[in-house]
N, C-alpha and C positions, 0 to 999 in steps of 0.2 A: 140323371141317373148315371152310377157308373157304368162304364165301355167294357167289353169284352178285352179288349186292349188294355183297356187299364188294370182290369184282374191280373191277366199276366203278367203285364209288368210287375205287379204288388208281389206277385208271386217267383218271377225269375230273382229281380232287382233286391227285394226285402223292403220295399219305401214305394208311395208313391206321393206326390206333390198335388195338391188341388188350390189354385189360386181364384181368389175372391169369395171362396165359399160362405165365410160370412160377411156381413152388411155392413156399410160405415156405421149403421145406426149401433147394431151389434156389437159393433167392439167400441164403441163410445162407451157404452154402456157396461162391459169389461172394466175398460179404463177407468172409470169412474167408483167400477163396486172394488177395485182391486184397490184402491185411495182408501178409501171407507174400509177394507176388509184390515188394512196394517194402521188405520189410526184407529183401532179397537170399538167399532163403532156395529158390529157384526157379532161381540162381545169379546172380551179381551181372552188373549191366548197366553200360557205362560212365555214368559221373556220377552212380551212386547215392553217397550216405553210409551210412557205418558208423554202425549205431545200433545200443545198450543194449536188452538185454531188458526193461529196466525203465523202458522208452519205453511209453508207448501207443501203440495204431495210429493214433490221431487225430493226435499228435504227427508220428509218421514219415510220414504223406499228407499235412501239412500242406506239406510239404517239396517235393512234385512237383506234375505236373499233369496228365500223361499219360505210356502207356509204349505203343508202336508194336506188334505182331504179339509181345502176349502168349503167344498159342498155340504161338508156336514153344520156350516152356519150361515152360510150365505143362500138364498134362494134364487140371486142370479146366476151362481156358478151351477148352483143345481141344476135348474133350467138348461145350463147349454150341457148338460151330460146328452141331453134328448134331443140336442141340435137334427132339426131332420136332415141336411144335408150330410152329417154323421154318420146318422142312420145309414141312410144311404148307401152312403160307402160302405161301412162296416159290414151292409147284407149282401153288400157284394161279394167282400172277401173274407168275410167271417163264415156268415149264414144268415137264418132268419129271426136266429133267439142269441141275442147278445146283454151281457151283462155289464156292468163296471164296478171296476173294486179300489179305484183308486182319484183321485184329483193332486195336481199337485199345481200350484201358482207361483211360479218364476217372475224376480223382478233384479233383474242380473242388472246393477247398477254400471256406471262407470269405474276403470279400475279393480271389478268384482273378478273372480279367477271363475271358470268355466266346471264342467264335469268330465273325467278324465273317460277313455276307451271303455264300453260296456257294452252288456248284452242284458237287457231288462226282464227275459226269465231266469238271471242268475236271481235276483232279487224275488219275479213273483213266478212261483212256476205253474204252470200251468200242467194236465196229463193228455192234452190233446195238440201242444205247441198253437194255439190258439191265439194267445198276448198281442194286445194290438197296444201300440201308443198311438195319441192323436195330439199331436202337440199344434195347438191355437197361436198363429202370431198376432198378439195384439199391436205389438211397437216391430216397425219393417226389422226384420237381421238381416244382418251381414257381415261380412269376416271382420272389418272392423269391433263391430260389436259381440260379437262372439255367436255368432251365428251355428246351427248343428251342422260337423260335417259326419257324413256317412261314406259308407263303404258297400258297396254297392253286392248283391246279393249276400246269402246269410250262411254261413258256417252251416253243419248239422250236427253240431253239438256246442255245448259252452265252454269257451275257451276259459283255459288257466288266467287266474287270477295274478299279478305279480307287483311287487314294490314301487310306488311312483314316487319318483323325482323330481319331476317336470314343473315347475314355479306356475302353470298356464291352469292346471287344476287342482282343484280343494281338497281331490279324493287321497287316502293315504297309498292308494293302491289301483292297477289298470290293467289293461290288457296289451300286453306285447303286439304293438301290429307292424312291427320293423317289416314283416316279409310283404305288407299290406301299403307302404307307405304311398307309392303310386298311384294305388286306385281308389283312394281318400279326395273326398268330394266335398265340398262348400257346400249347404244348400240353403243358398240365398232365396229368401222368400219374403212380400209382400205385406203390409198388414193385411189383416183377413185371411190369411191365405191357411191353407192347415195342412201338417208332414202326417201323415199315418205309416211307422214302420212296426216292422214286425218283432217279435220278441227276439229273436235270435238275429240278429240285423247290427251290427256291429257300429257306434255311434258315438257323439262326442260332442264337446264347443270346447271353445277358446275362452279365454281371457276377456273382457269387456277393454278395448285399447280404447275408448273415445273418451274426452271430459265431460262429455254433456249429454251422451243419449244413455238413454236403457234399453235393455232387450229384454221387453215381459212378454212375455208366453201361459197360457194355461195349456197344461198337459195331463191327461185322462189317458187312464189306462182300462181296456175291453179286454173280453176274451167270450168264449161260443160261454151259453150258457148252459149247454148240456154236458159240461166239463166241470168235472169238481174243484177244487181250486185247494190246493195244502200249502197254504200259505201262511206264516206266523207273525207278516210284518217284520221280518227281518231281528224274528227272539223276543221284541215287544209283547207278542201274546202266545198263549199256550200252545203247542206243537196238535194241527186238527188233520184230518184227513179232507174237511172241507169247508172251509171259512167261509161263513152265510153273510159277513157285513157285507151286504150287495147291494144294486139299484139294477132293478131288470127295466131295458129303456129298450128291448125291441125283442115282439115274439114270446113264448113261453118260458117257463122256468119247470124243467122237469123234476125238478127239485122243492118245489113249491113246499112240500107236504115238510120239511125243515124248519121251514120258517125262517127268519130272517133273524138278524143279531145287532147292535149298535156296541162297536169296543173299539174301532178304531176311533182316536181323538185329532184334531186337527194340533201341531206343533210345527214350533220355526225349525226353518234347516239351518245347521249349523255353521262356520264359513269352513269349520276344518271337517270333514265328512269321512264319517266311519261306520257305515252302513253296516254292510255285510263283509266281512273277508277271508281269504282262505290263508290267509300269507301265517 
C-alpha cells in the first residue's frame, strides 16, 4: 500500500516512482501483446503495414511509434487499466472512485525523436486538477534511450505553449523551461517499474540515441471520478461538458445515471505530432 510519505511526495514533487510494481510475468506478457497489437493481429488500425510472419517484432515496431487507446482492442492492455497495484496508488492520491479515459502504447524505437516539454492537462483537462498518468516501463529507460525527464513539483497553472526547434522532439511546439533548465531530472527506471505524475507536472523524453534498444512504455491516463471531464480529444470529437468514453477501474461512478459512450478509436501517432496548439 502506498505510504503516507509517498502521497506527499506525489503531492509536493508532481511524480512519484514505484519500482517493480509489476511482475516479470506481467510485462512478458505486455511485450508479447504490444508485438501482436502492431502486427495487426488485435485487428488492424488505419496506417498499419502488412507484415510477414517471418518479420521480427523488432522489425514491425521499428516501423511506428505509438498506437492511441490500445485498450479499446486488446484485452491485455484492458486488463492492466485495473492493475491492482495501480489501483493502489491511484487511491492514494486520487481517492477512492477513479476513472480512466485514456491508453496510449509507446514503442520509441532506436533513432525515434522523443516528446517535447508538456503539461498533460493542457491536452485532457480535467475540473478538479485530478489527471494522473501512469506510465508502465516495459523495456528498462534511460537517458540513452530516451528515458522521461521531469521537473520536479508542478506549476499551478498551464504554461504557455511556444515554437519547437529542437531536432530531440517530434512535437511542432513546447514549453519554454530555460528558467527550469536546472532542476530537470532523468527519471531512470527499471522494467516493471511505473512513474505516476500529475497533470500539471512538467515532463518530457529525448531522442531514442541507441542502435539496438527500444523504450516501450504503456501510459494510462486516470483522473477522480467524481470530476466531469470536457474533454474533445483534442478537436477529434464534438466540444461536451463531459465525455463518458470511460472505464471506471476503482469505487463509484457518480455519474453512472449517463451512461457510458464508445467514440474514441484507437490510431497511430504520427512521427511529426500536432496535437493541440496555441502558437
Amino acid at each position: 500500500m502506498i505510504t503516507t510519505t509517498q502521497v506527499n511526495q506525489y503531492k509536493e514533487k508532481g511524480y512519484l516512482v514505484i519500482p517493480d510494481l509489476f511482475s516479470k510475468e506481467e510485462i512478458a506478457a505486455l511485450r508479447k501483446e504490444t508485438a501482436d497489437i502492431f502486427r495487426g493481429k488485435r485487428g488492424v488500425v488505419e496506417g498499419m503495414i502488412d507484415t510477414d510472419d517471418d518479420i521480427s517484432d523488432e522489425e514491425v515496431l521499428k516501423k511506428y511509434v505509438a498506437i492511441h487507446f490500445p485498450h479499446k482492442i486488446s484485452p491485455v492492455i484492458y486488463k492492466a487499466l485495473f492493475h491492482k497495484g495501480v489501483i493502489d496508488v491511484l487511491n492514494g492520491i486520487i481517492g477512492p472512485d477513479v476513472k480512466c479515459m485514456q491508453s496510449m502504447l509507446f514503442v520509441k524505437g532506436p533513432g525515434k525523436a522523443g516528446q517535447s516539454w508538456h503539461q498533460d492537462e493542457f491536452y485532457i483537462p480535467t475540473r478538479d486538477r485530478s489527471l494522473t498518468g501512469v506510465w508502465i516501463a516495459i523495456d528498462d529507460a534511460n537517458v540513452e534511450n530516451g528515458c522521461l525527464w521531469i521537473i520536479p513539483g508542478k506549476p499551478g497553472y498551464i504554461m504557455r505553449r511556444v515554437e519547437n526547434s529542437s531536432k530531440e522532439y517530434a512535437d511542432v511546439d513546447t514549453v519554454d523551461v530555460t528558467r527550469f533548465d536546472k532542476d530537470s531530472i532523468p527519471v531512470e527506471v527499471k522494467s516493471g517499474s511505473v512513474v505516476f505524475f500529475h497533470g500539471y507536472t512538467l515532463h518530457s523524453s529525448l531522442r531514442n540515441k541507441t542502435d539496438d534498444c527500444f523504450r516501450t512504455a504503456l501510459v494510462n491516463h486516470y483522473m477522480s471520478a467524481d470530476s466531469m471531464l470536457p474533454w474533445d480529444q483534442d478537436g477529434h470529437l464534438p466540444a461536451t461538458e463531459d465525455l463518458r468514453d470511460i472505464v471506471l477501474v476503482s469505487g463509484k461512478d457518480p455519474y453512472v445515471w449517463k451512461g457510458t459512450v464508445d467514440l474514441n478509436k484507437p490510431y497511430l501517432r504520427p512521427e511529426k505530432l500536432i496535437i493541440k496548439t496555441t502558437i
